[in-house]
N, C-alpha and C positions, 0 to 999 in steps of 0.2 A: 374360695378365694385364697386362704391361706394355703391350703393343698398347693396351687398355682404359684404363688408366691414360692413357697419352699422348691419348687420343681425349679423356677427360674434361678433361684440362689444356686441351688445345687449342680444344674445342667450349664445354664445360660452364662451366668455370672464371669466366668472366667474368662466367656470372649469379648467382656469390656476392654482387656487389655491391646487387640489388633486395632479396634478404633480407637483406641486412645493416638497409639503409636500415628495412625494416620493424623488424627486432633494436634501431636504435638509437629507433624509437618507441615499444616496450615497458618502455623503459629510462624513458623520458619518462613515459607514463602510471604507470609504477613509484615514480617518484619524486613525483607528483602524492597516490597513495597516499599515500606516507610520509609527505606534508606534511600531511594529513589530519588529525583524531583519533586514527584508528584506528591511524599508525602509529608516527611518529616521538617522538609525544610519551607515546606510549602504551610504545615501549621504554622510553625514558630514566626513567619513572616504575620500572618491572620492574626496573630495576638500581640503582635508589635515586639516582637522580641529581634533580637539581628542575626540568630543563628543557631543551630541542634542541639548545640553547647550550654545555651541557656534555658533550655526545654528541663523540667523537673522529673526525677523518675516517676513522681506521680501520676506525670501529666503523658509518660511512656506506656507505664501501665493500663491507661486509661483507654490509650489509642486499641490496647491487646486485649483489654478486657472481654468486648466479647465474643472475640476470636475466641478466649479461652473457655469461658460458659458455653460456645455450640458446640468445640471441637472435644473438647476433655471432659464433659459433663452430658448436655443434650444429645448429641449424636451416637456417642456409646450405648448409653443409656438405651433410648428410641431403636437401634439397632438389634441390641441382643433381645429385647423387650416384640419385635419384629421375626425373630430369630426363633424365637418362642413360642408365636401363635403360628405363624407360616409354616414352618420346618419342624416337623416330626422326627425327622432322621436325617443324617448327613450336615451334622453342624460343622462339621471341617471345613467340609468342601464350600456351602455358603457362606461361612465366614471367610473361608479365605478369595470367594469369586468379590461379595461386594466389601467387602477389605481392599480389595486390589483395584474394584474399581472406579472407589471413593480418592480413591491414589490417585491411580491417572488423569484424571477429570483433574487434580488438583496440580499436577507434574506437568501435563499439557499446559495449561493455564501459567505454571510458572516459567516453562521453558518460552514460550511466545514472551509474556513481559520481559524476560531477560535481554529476548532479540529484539524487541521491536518499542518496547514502552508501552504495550498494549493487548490485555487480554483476547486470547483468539476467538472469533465467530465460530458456529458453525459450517457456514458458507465458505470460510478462509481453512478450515479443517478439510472440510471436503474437497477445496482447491491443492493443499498442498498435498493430501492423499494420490486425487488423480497426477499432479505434475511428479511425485515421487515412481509413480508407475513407468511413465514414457522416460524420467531421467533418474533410476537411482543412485548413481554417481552424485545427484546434488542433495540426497538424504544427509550427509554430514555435513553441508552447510550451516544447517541448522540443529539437527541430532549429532553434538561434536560426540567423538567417543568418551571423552571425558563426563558427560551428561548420560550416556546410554550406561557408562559404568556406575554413576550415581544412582541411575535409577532403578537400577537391578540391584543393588545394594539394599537400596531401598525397602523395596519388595521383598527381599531376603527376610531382611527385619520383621517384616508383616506376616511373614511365611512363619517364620519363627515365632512370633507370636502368638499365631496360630495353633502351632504345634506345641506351646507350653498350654496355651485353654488345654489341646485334647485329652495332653497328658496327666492335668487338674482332676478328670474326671476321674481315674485310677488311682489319685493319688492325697492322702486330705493333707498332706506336706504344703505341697505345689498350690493346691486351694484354697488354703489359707494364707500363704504367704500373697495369690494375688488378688483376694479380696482386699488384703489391709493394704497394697502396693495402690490398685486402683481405688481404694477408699480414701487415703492418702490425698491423690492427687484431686479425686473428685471433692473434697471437704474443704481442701485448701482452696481451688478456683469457685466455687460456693462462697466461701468467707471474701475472697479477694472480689470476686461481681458483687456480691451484699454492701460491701462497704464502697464501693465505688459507685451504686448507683445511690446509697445515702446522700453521699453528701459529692456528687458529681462536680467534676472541671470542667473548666470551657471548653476543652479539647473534646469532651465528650460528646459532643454536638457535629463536629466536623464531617465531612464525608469519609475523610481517612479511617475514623471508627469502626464503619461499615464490615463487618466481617468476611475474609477477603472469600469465605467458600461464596458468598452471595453476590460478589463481584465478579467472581469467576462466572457462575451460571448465568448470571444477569446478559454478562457480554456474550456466551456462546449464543444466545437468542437475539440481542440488539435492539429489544423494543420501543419505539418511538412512541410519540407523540400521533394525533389526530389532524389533516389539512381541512377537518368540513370548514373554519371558519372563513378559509379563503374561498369559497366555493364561489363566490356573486365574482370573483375579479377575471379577467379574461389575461392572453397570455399578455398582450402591451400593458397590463397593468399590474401583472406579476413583476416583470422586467422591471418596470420601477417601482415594484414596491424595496424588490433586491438591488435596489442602487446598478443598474447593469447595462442602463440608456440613460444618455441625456437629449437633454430636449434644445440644446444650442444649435444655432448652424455650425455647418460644418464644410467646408470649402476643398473637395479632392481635385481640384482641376487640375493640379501639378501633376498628378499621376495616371488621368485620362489620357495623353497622347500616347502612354505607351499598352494602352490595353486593347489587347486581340488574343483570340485564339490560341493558345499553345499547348503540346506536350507539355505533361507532369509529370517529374520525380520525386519521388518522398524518399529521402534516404535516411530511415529513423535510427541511431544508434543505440543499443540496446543497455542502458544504465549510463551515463554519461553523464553524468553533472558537470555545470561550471568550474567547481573548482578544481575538478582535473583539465577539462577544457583549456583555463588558463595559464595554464604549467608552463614551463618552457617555452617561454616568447608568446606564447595564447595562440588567437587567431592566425597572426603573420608568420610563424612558424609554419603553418600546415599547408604544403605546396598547394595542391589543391581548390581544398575548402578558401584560402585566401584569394585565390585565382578566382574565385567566383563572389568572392565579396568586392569585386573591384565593382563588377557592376550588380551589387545587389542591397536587399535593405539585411541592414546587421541589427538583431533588437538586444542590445545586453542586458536587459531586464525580464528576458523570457524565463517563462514558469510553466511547470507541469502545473495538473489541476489535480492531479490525485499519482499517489506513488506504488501505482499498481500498473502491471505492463495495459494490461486487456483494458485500465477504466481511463490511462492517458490513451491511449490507440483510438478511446469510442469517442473521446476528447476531438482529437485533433481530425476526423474524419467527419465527427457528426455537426461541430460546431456548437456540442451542449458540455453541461456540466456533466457528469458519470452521474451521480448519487442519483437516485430512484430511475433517472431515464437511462439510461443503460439495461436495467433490468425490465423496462416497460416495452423496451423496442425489440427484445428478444422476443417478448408473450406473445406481441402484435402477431396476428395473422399476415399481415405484411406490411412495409411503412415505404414512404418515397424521403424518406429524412437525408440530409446530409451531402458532401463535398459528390462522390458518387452518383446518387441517383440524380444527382442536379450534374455530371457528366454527361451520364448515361441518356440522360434526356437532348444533349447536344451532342451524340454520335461517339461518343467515348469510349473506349474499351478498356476496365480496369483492374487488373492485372493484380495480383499479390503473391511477394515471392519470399517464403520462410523456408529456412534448412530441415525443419522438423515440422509434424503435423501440430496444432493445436491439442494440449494436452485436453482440455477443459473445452467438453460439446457446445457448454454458452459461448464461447469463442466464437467458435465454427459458425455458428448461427449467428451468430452478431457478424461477422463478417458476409455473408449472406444477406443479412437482413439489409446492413447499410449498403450494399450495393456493388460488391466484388462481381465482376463476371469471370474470370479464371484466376486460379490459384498452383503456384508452383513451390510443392516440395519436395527440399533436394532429396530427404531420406525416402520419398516413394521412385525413386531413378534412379538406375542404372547409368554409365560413362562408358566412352570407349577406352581398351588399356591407353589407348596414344594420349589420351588428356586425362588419364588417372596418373600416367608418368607425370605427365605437363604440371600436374597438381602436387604431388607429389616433392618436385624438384622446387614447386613455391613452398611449401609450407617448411622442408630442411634446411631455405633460406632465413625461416622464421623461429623455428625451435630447433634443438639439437636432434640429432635422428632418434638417441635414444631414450627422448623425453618420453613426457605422460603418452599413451595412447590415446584417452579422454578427450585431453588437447588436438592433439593431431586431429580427432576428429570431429571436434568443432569446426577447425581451420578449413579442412574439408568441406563440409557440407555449406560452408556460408560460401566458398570461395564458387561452389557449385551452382550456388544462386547469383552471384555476379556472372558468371559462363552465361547462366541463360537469360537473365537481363539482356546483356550482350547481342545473345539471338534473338531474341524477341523485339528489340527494338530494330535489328534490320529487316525484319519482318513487317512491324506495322510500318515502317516508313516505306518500304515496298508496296504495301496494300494499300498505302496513302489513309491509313485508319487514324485518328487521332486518339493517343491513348494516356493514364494515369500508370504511372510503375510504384509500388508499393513495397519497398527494401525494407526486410529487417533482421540484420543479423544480428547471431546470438553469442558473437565471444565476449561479449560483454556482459553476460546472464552471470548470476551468482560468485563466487569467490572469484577475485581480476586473478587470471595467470601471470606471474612474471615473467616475459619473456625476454626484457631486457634490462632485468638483475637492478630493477628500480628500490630505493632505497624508502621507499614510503608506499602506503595505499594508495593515496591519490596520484603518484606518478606511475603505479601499471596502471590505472585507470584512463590516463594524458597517452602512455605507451601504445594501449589498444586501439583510440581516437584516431594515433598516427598512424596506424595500420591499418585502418580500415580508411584514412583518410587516401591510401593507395587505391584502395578497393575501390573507390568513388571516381580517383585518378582514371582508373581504366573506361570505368565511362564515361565519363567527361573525354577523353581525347578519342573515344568512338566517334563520338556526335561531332568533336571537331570536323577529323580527317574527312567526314560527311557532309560537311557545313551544317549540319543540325543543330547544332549549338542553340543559335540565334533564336532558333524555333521551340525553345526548350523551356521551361520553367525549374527551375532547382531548389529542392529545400532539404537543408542539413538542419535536424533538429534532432533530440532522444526524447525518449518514453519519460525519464524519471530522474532520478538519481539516485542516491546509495540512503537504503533505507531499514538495513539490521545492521547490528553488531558481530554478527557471521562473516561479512564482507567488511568493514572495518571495525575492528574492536572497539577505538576511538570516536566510534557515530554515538551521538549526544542524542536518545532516544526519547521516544514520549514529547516530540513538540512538535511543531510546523519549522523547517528549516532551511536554511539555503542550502542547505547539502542536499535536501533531499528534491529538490523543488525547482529551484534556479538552473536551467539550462541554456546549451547556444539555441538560436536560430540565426540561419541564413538564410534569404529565399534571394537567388539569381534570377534574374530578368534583364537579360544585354543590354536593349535600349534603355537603361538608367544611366549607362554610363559612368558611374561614380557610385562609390561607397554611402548608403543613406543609413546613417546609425539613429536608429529608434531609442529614445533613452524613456520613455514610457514605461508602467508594469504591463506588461501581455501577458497572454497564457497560452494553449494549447486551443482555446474556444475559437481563438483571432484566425488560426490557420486557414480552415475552409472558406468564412467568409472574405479573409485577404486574396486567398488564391480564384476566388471567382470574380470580386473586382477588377482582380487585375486583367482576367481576361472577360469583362465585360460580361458577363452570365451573372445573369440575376437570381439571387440566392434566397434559399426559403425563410423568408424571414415574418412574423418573429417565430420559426421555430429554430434558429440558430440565437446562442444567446451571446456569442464574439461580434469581435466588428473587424473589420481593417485594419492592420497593427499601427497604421498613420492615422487612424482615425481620430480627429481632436479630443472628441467625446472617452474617451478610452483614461484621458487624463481625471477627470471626475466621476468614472464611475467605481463601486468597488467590487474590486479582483478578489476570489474567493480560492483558498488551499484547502483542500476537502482530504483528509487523512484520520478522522476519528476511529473508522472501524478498521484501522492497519496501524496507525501511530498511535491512536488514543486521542488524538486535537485536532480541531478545524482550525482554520485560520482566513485572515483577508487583508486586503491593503486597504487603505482610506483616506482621502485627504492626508498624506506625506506621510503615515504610518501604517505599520503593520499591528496586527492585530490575531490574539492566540485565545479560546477557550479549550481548556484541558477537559474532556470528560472524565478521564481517571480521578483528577485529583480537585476537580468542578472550583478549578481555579481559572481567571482572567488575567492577561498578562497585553501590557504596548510597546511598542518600542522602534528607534526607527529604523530599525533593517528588523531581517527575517532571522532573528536569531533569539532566545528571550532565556531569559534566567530568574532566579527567584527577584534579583533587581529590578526588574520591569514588569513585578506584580500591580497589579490595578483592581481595585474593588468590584466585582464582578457587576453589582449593583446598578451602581452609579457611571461605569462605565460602560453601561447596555452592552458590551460584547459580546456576556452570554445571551441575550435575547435576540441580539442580530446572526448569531451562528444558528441556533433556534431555529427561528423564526424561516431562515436562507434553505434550511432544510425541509420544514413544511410546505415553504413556497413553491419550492423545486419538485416537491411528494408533488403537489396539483398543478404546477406547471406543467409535467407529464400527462395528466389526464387529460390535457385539451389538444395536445400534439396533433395534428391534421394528417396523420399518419398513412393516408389516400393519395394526397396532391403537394402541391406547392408552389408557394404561395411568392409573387415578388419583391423584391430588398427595396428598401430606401434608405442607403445609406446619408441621407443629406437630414437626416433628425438628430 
């Protein structure tokens, strides 16, 4: 044993110093945390103080203490000690592979919280892998170069670290100066955890203590909770256990005369939040889209259900929440769920038209599963030169000729997807086919281009709206000149809204928000004749089940969990904002308030719009918020399990 011992002092010893250097980057990204929301200011509220100002260094120390016991002490330690028994030879190179890759594990983890307020998945790792593949132009959205340079710096340091152990073993200079360097710092964070767990602060209890490397790994896995308890309840009493039906009558006669049969357009705008929406005159600005709100219902209160493109798209198609059922209707060997198959059953042909293929094969499949029968993308087509000109002469109306490339060829490929809309709907209406058209252009995906030299984020964001509100122009006066119109259903809504700091600097990360969440909806229906402004909270759930009442197609119900966006019941039940595993917080409306639990920083927060600050902290406790976010997540785990994923089943919208 002392043989051993001596070999480790002698051999090993010196590569405490590369994990330490990692140890003292954890400390870094820990404190990065802290300055956050989610954590410093989010103690000092928890102990009734008014603000970080009044937080004691003790009580600083407290939060890092044992960040600094695993990172400066335990983990070196454990490693070289690893290093030891495993590794016979080539201590270099192992030190320097799991040096490096104690690093990134902790680099990733930090570059995500910086964008987003939200330690990454796994699953959101593997997403932006594949999407970096088919676009890597939008790699620096989020890897600025200013980070790709830290982080290589980084690792310099670790490298060098390395190279001073190797050089220890040649040298008793070098090895003793980093015993007593690493003895040093391990003796001092020993005496500094020794006396902090003596005689321990309140703060030491918090979640914020949590050492942030166990936060990190905690979140790449994302492990829940158990749904057996709900096993005995069936889906109707899922629904209200999640507050998501009421049980009042409900009176839609007013919108019975005008429901028959019609063509569907979805024209989804790809990141659009309200608050560029409303920029420049809002609505009645936008030739178009206002032209259609003459006769349609306007919901200003409309909300995404999740701020991810693929889990609002499963949203606003299938009629569910995303969270577990989204990934359950992929596995299914097949399902009859949603706006779609409940088409398709009435002679539908439903069409989806993207510029790019789906980067992410669960896409592909999810699109499939819920019930696409064709899919058009522009990048798998060729054009004739006569309408590559024709394109060509639009898009130098739009950027200068010698702009980005990148640009240019977004504008392209979406503008390519409006061409064949175009043909396609002269086609089914030739065939006399009744069809769904499913738009989703992508100039709106990640960083807004300025292309008319807008003085803020949110105005290229209003910029794009109005250029794509032409695009919408062009079909809309197709179906006129056809008289198609009348026969048409029209819905202008987007996916999301702005939800890193990559796209604006100034996004307030780590909450549920109206930036991220609150979008338009338009849905045109002529015989309304008049503007019907919905002042209700909706979501993306409302979609499918409004657009089948309106034409009279009875919808699968309960496996849709929306109602009608006029639907009385809509006012009492509670709207749910699902964003934990992208923003870090769920969220929901209720009885005239909104409502935030933070998993990062496992704080509760109310208030009465969608915006919340350490001011509208609320004792998590007593205000059952985190038990209802909880709780809304286990329901929705087994409300999936009962899905009738064979058939479907008919709506009663009159409960």
């Amino acid at each position: 044993m002392q043989l051993w011992i001596s070999s480790w002092y002698r051999i090993n010893s010196p590569y405490l110093l590369p994990f330490i250097i990692v140890g003292l980057f954890s400390i870094f990204v820990k404190s990065i945390f802290l300055q956050s929301g989610s954590g410093l200011l989010v103690v000092s509220r928890f102990i009734g103080l008014q603000g970080i100002a009044q937080l004691s260094m003790r009580e600083h120390v407290d939060l890092l203490v044992t960040d600094m016991m695993l990172g400066l002490v335990l983990v070196p330690i454990m490693m070289t000690l690893l290093l030891a028994i495993f590794v016979k030879r080539r201590y270099f190179s192992a030190c320097l592979v799991v040096s490096s890759l104690l690093y990134t594990v902790l680099f990733i983890g930090f570059l995500s919280f910086s964008n987003t307020g939200r330690f990454i998945s796994v699953e959101l790792i593997l997403d932006a892998l594949w999407w970096s593949v088919d676009h890597p132009q939008d790699i620096m959205d989020i890897a600025t170069p200013s980070a790709i340079v830290k982080a290589l710096l980084i690792l310099m340091v670790i490298s060098a670290g390395c190279v001073v152990a190797k050089l220890a073993l040649s040298s008793q200079k070098i090895h003793r100066m980093l015993i007593m360097l690493s003895g040093f710092i391990i003796s001092i964070t020993i005496l500094t955890f020794s006396f902090s767990m003596m005689t321990p602060s309140l703060v030491s209890s918090f979640p914020q203590s949590t050492p942030i490397a166990y936060i990190i790994i905690s979140s790449l896995f994302d492990l829940e909770g158990s749904s057996e308890r709900y096993n005995n309840l069936n889906q109707q009493q899922i629904l209200q256990s999640m507050s998501l039906i009421d049980d009042g009558d409900n009176d839609l006669s007013e919108h019975a005369k005008i429901k028959q049969h019609k063509d569907v357009i979805l024209f989804i705008l790809e990141t659009g939040p309200y608050a560029s929406f409303k920029l420049n005159g809002g609505l009645k600005t936008l030739p178009y889209i206002s032209s259609l709100a003459q006769s349609a219902y306007v919901a200003k209160q409309h909300h995404s259900t999740y701020p991810y493109t693929s889990s609002a798209l499963f949203s606003i198609i299938s009629g569910l929440y995303p969270v577990h059922a989204r990934k359950a209707i992929i596995d299914v060997a097949s399902t009859k769920i949603g706006l779609f198959h409940t088409l398709s059953a009435n002679g539908y042909h439903n069409a989806l038209y993207l510029p790019q293929q789906d980067s992410f094969k669960s896409d592909v499949v999810m699109f499939d599963k819920l019930g696409i029968s064709s899919r058009f993308i522009s990048k798998q087509h060729e054009i004739e030169p006569a309408q590559e000109t024709q394109l060509a002469k639009i898009i130098d109306a739009i950027v200068p000729a010698g702009d980005t490339q990148t640009l240019r060829a977004k504008l392209r490929l979406d503008l390519m997807v409006i061409e064949q809309v175009k043909r396609d709907i002269v086609k089914f209406k030739r065939n006399k086919q009744r069809f769904s058209a499913t738009i989703l252009p992508q100039i709106g995906h990640g960083r807004w281009p300025n292309i008319y030299a807008a003085e803020s984020i949110k105005l290229r964001g209003r910029h794009l709206i109005e250029l794509q509100d032409k695009w919408l122009g062009d079909i809309v006066e197709l179906l006129k000149a056809n008289d198609w119109l009348k026969d048409t259903i029209i819905v202008v809504t987007s996916d999301h809204g702005i939800r890193t700091k990559s796209s604006d600097p100034d996004f307030q990360f780590g909450t549920v928000n109206d930036y991220s969440f609150h979008v338009p909806l338009v849905i045109y229906q002529e015989q309304l004749n008049s503007t019907v402004e919905i002042d209700t909270i909706t979501s993306h759930i409302d979609l499918a089940p409004t657009l089948l009442d309106l034409m009279a197609i009875p919808a699968p119900i309960p496996q849709m969990q929306g109602l009608p966006i006029y639907h009385q019941g809509i006012k009492n039940r509670r709207t749910f904002f699902f964003a934990g595993n992208y923003l870090g917080a769920d969220g929901y409306y209720y009885q005239g308030k909104y409502h935030m639990y933070s998993k990062v920083s496992d704080a509760c927060y109310q208030h009465s719009s969608l915006n919340f600050s350490a001011e509208t902290m609320v004792p998590c406790q007593s205000s059952g918020i985190k038990g209802v976010i909880v709780d809304a997540q286990l329901l929705q785990h087994q409300f999936t399990k009962g899905l009738d994923h064979g058939g479907l089943m008919a709506a009663d919208y009159s409960r």
